[in-house]
Backbone as XML, in Angstrom:
<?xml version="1.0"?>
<chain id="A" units="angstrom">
  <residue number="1" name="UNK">
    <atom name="N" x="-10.276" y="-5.769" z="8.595"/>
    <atom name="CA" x="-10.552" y="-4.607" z="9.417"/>
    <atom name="C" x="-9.996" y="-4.875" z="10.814"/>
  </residue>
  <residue number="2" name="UNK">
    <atom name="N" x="-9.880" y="-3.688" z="11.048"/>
    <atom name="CA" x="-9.247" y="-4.019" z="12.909"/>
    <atom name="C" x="-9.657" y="-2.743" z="13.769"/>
  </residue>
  <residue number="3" name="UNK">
    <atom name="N" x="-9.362" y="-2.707" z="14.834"/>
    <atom name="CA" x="-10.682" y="-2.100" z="15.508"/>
    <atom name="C" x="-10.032" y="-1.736" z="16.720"/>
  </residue>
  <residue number="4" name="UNK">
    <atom name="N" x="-9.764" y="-0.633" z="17.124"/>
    <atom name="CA" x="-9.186" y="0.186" z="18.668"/>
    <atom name="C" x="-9.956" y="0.612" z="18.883"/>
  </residue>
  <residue number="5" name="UNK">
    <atom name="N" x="-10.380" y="-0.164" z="20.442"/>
    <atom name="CA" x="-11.028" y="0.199" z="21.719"/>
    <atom name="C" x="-10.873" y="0.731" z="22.774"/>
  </residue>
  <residue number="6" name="UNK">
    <atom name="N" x="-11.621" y="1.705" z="23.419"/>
    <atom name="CA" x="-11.190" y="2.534" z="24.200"/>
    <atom name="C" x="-12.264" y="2.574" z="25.362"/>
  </residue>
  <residue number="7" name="UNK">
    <atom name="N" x="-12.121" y="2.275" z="26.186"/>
    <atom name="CA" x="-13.284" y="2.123" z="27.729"/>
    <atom name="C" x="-12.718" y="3.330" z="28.489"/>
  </residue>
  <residue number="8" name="UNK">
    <atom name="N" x="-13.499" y="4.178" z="28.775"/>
    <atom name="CA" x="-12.932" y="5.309" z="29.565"/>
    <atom name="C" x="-13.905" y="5.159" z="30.987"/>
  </residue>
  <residue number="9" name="UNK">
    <atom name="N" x="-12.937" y="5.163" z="32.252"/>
    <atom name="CA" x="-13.586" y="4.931" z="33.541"/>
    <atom name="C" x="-14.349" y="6.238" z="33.636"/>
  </residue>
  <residue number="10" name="UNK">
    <atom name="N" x="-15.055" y="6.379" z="34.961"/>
    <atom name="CA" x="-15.571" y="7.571" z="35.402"/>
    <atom name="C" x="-15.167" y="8.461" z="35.830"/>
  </residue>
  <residue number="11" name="UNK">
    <atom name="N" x="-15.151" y="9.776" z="35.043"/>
    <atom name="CA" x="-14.120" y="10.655" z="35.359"/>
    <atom name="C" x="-14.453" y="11.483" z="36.800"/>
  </residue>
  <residue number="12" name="UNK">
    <atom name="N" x="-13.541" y="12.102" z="37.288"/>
    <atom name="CA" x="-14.315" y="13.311" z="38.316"/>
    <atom name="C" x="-15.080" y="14.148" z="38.265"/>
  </residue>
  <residue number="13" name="UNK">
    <atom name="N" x="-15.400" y="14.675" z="36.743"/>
    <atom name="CA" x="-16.131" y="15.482" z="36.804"/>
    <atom name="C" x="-16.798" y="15.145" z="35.400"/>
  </residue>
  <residue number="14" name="UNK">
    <atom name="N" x="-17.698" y="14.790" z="35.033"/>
    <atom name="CA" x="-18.470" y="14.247" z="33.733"/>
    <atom name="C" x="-18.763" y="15.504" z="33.039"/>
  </residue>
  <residue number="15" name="UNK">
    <atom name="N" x="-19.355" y="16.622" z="33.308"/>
    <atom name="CA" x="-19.288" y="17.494" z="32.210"/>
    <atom name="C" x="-18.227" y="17.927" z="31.917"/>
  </residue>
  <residue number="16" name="UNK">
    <atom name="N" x="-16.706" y="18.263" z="32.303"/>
    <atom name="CA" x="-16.143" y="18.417" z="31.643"/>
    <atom name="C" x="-15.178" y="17.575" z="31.053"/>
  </residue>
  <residue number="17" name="UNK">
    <atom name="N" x="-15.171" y="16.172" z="31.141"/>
    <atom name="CA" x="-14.990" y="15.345" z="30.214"/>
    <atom name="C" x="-16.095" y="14.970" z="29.052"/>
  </residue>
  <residue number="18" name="UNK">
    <atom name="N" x="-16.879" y="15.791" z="29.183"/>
    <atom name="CA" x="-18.042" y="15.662" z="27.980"/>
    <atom name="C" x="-18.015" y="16.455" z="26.457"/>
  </residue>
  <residue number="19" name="UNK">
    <atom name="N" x="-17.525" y="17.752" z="27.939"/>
    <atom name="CA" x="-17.318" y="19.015" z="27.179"/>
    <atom name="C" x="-15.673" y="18.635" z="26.155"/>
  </residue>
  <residue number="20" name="UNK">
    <atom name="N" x="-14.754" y="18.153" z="26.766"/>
    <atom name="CA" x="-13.082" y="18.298" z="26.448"/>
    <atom name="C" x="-13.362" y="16.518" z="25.146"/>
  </residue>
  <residue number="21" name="UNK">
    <atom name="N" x="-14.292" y="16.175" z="25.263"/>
    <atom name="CA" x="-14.413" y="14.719" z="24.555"/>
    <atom name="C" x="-14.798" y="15.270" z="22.999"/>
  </residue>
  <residue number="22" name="UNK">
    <atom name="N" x="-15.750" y="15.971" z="23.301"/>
    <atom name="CA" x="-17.090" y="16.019" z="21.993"/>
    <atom name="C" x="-16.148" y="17.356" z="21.274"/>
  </residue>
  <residue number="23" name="UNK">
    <atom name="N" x="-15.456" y="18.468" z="21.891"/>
    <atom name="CA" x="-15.044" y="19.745" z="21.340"/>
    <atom name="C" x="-13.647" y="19.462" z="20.668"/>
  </residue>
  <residue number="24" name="UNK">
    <atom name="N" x="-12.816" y="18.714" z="21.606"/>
    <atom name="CA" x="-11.233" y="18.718" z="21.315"/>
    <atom name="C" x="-10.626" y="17.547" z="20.944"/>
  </residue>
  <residue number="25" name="UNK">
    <atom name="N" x="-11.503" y="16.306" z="22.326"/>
    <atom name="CA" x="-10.645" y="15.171" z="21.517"/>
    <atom name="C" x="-10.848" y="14.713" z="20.278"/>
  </residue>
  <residue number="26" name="UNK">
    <atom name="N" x="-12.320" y="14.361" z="20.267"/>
    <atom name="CA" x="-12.759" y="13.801" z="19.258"/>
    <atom name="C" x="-12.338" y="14.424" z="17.419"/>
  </residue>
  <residue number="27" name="UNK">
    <atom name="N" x="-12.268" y="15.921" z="17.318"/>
    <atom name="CA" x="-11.725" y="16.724" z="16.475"/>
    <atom name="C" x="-10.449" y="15.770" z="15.467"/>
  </residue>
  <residue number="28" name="UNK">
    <atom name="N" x="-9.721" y="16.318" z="17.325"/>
    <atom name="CA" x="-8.373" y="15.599" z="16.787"/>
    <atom name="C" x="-8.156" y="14.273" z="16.329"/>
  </residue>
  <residue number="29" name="UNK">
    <atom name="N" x="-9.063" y="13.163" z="17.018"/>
    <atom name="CA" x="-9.347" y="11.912" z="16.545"/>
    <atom name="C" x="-9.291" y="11.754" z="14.529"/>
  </residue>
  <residue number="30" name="UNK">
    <atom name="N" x="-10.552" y="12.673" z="15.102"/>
    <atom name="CA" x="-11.134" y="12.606" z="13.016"/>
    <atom name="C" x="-9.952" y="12.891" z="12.099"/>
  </residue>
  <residue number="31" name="UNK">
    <atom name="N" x="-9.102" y="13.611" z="12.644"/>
    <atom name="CA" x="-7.808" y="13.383" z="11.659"/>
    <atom name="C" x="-6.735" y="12.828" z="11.306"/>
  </residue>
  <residue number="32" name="UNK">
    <atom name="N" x="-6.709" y="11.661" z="12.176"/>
    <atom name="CA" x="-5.870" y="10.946" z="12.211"/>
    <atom name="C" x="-6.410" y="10.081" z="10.850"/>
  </residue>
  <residue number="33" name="UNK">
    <atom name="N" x="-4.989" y="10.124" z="9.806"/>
    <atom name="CA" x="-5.066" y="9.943" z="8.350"/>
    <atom name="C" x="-4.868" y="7.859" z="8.549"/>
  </residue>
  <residue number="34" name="UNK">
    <atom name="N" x="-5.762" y="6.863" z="7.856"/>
    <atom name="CA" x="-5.702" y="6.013" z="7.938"/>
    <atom name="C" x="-7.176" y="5.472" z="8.937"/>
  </residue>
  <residue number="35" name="UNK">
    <atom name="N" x="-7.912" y="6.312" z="9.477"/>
    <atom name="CA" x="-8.864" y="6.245" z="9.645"/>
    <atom name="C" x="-10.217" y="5.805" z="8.900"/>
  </residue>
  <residue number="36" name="UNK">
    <atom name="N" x="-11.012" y="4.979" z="9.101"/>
    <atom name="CA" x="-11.396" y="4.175" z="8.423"/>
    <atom name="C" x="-12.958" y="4.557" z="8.900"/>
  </residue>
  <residue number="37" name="UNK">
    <atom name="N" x="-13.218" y="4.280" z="9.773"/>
    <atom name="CA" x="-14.357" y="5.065" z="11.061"/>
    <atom name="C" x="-14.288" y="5.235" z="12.120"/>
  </residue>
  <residue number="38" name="UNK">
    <atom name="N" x="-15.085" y="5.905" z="12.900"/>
    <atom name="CA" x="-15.293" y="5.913" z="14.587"/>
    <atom name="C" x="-16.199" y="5.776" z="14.960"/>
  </residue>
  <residue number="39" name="UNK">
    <atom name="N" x="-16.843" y="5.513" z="16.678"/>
    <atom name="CA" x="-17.856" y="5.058" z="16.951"/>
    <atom name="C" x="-18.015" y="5.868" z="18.437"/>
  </residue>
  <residue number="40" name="UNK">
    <atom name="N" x="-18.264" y="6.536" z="19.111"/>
    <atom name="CA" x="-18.447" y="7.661" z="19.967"/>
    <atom name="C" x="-19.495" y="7.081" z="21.069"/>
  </residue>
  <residue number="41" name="UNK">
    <atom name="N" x="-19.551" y="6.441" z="22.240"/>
    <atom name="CA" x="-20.509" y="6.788" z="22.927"/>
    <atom name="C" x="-20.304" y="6.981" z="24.726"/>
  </residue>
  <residue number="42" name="UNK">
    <atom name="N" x="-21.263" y="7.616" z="25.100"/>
    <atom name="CA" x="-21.018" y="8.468" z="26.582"/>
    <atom name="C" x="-22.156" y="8.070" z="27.417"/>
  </residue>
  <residue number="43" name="UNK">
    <atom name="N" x="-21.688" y="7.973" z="28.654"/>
    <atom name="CA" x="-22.322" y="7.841" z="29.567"/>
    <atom name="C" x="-23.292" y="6.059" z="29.662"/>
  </residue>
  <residue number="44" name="UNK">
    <atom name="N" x="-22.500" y="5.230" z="29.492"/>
    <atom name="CA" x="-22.818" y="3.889" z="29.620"/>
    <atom name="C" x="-23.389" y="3.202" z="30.950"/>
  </residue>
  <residue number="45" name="UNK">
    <atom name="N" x="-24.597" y="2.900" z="30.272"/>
    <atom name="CA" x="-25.435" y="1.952" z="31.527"/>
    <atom name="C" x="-25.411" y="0.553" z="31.657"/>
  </residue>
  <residue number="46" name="UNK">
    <atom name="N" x="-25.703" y="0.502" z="33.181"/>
    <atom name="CA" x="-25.479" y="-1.125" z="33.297"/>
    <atom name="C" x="-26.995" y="-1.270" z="34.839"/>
  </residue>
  <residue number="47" name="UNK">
    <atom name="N" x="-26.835" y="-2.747" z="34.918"/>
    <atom name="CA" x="-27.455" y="-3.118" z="36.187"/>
    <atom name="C" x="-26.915" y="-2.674" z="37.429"/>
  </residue>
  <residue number="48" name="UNK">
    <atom name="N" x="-25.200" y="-2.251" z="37.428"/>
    <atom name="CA" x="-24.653" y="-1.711" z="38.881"/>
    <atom name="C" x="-25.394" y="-0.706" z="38.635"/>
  </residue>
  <residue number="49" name="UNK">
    <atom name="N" x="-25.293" y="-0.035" z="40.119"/>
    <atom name="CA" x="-25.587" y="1.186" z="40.228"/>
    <atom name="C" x="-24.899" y="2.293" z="39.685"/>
  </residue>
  <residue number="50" name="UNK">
    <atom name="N" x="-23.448" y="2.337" z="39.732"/>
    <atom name="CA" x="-22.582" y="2.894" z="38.933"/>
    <atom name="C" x="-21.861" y="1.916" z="37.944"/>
  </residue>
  <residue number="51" name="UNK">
    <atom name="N" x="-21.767" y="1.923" z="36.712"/>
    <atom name="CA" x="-21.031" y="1.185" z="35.592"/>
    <atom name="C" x="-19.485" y="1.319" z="36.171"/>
  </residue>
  <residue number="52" name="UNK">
    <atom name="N" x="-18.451" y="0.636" z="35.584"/>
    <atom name="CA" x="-17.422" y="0.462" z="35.577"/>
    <atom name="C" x="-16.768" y="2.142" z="34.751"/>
  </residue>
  <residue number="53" name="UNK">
    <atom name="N" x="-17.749" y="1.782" z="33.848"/>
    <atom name="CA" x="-16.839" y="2.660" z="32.831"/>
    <atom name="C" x="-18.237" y="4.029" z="31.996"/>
  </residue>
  <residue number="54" name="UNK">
    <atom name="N" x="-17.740" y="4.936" z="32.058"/>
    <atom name="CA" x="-18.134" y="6.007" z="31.122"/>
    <atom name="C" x="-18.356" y="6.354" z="30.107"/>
  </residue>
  <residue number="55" name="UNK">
    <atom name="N" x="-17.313" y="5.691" z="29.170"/>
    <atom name="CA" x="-17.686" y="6.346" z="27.659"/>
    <atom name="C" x="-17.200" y="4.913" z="26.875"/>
  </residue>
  <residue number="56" name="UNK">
    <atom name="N" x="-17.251" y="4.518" z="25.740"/>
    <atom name="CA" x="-16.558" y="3.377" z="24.744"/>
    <atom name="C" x="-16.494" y="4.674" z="23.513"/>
  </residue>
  <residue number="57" name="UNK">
    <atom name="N" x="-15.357" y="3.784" z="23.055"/>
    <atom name="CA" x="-14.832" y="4.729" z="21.777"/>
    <atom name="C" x="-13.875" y="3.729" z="20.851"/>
  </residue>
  <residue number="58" name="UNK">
    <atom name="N" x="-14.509" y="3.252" z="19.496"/>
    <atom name="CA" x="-14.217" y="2.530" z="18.597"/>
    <atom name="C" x="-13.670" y="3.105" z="17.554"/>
  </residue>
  <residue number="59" name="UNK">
    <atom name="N" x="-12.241" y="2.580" z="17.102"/>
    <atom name="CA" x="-12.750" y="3.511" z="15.447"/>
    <atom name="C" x="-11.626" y="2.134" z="14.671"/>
  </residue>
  <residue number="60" name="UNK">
    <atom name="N" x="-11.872" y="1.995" z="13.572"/>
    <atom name="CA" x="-11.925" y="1.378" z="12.749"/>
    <atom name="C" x="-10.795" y="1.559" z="11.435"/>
  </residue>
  <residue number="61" name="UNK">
    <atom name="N" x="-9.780" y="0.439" z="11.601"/>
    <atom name="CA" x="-8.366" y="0.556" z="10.515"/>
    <atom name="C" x="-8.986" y="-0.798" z="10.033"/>
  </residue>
  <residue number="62" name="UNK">
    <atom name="N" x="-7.670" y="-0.204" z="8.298"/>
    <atom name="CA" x="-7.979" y="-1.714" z="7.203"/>
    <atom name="C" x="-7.126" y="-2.970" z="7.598"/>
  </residue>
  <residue number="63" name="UNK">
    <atom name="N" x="-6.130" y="-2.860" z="8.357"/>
    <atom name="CA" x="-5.819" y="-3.596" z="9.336"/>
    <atom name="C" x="-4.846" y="-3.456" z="10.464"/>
  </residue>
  <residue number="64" name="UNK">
    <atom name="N" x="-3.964" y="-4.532" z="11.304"/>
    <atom name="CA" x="-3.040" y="-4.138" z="12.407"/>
    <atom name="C" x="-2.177" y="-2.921" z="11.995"/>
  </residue>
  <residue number="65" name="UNK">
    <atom name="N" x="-1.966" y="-3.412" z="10.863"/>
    <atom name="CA" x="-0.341" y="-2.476" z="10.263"/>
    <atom name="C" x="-0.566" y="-1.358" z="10.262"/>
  </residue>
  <residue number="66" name="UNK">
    <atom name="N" x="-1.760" y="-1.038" z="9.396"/>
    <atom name="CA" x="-2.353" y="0.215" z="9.490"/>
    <atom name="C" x="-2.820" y="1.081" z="10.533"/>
  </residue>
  <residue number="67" name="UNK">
    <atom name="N" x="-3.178" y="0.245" z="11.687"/>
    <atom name="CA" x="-3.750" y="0.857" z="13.024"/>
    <atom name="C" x="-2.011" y="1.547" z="13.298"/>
  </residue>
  <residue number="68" name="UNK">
    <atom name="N" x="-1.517" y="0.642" z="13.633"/>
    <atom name="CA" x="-0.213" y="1.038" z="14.222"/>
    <atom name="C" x="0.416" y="2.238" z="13.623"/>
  </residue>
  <residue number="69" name="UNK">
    <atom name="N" x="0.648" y="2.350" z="12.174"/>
    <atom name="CA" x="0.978" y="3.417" z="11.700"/>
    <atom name="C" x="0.320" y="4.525" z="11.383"/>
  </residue>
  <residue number="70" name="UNK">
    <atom name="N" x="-0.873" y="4.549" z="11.750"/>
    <atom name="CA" x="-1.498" y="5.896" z="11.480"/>
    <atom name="C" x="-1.593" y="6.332" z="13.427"/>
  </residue>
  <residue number="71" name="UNK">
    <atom name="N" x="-1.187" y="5.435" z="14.427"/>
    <atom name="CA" x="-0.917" y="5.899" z="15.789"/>
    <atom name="C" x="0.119" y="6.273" z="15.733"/>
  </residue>
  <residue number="72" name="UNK">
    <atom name="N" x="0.672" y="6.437" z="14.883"/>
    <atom name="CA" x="2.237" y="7.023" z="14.939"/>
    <atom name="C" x="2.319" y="8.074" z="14.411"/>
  </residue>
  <residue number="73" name="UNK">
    <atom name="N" x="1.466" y="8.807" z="13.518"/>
    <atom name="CA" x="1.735" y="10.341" z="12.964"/>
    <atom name="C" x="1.298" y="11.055" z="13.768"/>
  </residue>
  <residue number="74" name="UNK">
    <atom name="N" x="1.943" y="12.050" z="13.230"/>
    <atom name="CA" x="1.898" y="13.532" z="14.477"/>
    <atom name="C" x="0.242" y="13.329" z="14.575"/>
  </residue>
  <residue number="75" name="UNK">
    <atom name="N" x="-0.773" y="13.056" z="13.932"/>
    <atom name="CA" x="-2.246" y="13.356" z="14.189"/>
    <atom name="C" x="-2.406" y="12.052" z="14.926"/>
  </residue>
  <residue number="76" name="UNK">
    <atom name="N" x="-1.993" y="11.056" z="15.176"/>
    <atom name="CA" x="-2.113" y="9.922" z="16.184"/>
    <atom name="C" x="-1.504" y="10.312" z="17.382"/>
  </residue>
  <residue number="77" name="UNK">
    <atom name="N" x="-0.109" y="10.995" z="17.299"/>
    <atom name="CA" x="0.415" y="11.512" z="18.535"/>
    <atom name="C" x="-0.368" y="12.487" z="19.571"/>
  </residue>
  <residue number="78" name="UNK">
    <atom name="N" x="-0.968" y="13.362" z="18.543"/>
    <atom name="CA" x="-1.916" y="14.638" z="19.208"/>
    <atom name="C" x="-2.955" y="13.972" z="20.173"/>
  </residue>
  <residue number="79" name="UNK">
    <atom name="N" x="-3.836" y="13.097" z="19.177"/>
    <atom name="CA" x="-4.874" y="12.687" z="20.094"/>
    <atom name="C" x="-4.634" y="11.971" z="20.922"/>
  </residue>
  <residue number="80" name="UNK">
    <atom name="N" x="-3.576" y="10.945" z="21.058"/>
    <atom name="CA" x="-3.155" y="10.268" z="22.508"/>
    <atom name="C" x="-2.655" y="11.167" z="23.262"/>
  </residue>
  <residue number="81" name="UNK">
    <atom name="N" x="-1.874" y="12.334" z="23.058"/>
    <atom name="CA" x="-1.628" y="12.992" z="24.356"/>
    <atom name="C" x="-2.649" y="13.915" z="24.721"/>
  </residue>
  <residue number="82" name="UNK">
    <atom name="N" x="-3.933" y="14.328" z="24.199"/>
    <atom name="CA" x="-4.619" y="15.045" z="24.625"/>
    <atom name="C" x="-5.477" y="13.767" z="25.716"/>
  </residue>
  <residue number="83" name="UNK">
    <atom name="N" x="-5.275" y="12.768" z="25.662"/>
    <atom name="CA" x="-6.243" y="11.769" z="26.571"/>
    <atom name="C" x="-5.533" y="11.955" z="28.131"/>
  </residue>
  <residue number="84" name="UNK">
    <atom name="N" x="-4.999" y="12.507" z="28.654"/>
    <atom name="CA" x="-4.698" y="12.923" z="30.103"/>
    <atom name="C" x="-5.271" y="13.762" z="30.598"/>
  </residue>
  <residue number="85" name="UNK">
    <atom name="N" x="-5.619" y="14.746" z="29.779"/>
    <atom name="CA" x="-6.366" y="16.277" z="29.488"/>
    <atom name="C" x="-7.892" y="15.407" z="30.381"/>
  </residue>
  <residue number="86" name="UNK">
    <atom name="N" x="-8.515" y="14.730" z="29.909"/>
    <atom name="CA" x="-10.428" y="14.820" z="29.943"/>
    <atom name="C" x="-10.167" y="13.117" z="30.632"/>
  </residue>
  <residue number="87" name="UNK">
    <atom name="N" x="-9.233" y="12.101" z="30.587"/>
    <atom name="CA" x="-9.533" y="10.915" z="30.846"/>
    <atom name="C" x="-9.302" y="10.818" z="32.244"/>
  </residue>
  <residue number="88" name="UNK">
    <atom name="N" x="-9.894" y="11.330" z="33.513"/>
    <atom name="CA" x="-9.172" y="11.544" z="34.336"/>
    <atom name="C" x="-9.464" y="10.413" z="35.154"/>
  </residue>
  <residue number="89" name="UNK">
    <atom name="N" x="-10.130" y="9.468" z="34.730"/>
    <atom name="CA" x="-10.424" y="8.306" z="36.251"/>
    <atom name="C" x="-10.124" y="7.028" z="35.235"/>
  </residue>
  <residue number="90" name="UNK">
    <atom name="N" x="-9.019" y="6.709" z="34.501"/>
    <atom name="CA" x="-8.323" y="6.083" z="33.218"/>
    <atom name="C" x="-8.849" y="5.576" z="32.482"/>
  </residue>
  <residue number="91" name="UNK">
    <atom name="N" x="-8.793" y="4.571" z="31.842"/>
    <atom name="CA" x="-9.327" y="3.877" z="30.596"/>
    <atom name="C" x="-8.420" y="2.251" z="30.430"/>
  </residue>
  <residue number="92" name="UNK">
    <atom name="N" x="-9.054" y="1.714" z="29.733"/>
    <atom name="CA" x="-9.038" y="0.121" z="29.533"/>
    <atom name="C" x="-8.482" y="0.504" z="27.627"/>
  </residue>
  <residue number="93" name="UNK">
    <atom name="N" x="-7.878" y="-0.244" z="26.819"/>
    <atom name="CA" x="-7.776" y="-0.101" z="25.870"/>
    <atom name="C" x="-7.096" y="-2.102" z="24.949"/>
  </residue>
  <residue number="94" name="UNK">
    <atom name="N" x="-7.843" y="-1.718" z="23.982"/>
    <atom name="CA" x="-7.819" y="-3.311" z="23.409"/>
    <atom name="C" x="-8.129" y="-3.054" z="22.275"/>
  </residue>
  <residue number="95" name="UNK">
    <atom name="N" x="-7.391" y="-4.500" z="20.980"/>
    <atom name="CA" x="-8.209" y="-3.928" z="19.927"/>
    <atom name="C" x="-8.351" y="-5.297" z="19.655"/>
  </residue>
  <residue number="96" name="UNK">
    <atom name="N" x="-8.836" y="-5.261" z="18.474"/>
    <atom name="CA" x="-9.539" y="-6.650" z="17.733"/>
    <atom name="C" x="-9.485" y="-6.555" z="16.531"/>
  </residue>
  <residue number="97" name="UNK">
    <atom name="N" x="-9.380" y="-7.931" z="15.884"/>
    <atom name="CA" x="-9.375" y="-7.844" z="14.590"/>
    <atom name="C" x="-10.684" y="-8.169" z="14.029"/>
  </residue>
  <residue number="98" name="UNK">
    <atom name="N" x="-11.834" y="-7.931" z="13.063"/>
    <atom name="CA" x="-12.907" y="-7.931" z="12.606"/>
    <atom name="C" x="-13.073" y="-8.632" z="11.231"/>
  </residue>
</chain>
């Protein structure tokens, strides 16, 4: 298994990166063919007063090869370019193998 991670900073405006996350991106996410699972979560707490980061977003290939090529079909293409749209204060991205 292998595993793309996604740390999204704090955007400018949190509801409507809430709203553009849960309605549009995420949609488009779920179809990206080679998908294995995902893991969705918003609004991340810490001991700072403000966290680093906003949202984590996991989802889950049978391995590298596979991650890579299912980021490459038009339904991998869609959802990376809709991430400019709602990610507006950027993101950290890493993956791992499991």
């Amino acid at each position: 298994m292998h595993t793309l991670v996604v740390l999204f900073r704090q955007p400018r405006d949190p509801a409507a990166f809430r709203r553009h996350y849960r309605n549009v991106h995420l949609p488009l996410v779920r179809n990206i063919p080679g998908l294995r699972e995902l893991r969705a979560s918003e609004e991340l707490r810490s001991a700072e007063e403000q966290p680093p980061y906003f949202a984590l977003f996991e989802a889950d290939f049978d391995d590298e090869s596979a991650m890579q090529e299912s980021l490459t079909t038009a339904e991998g293409q869609a959802a990376n370019a809709d991430i400019p749209r709602f990610a507006t204060g950027g993101l950290t991205v890493f993956t791992y193998r499991n």
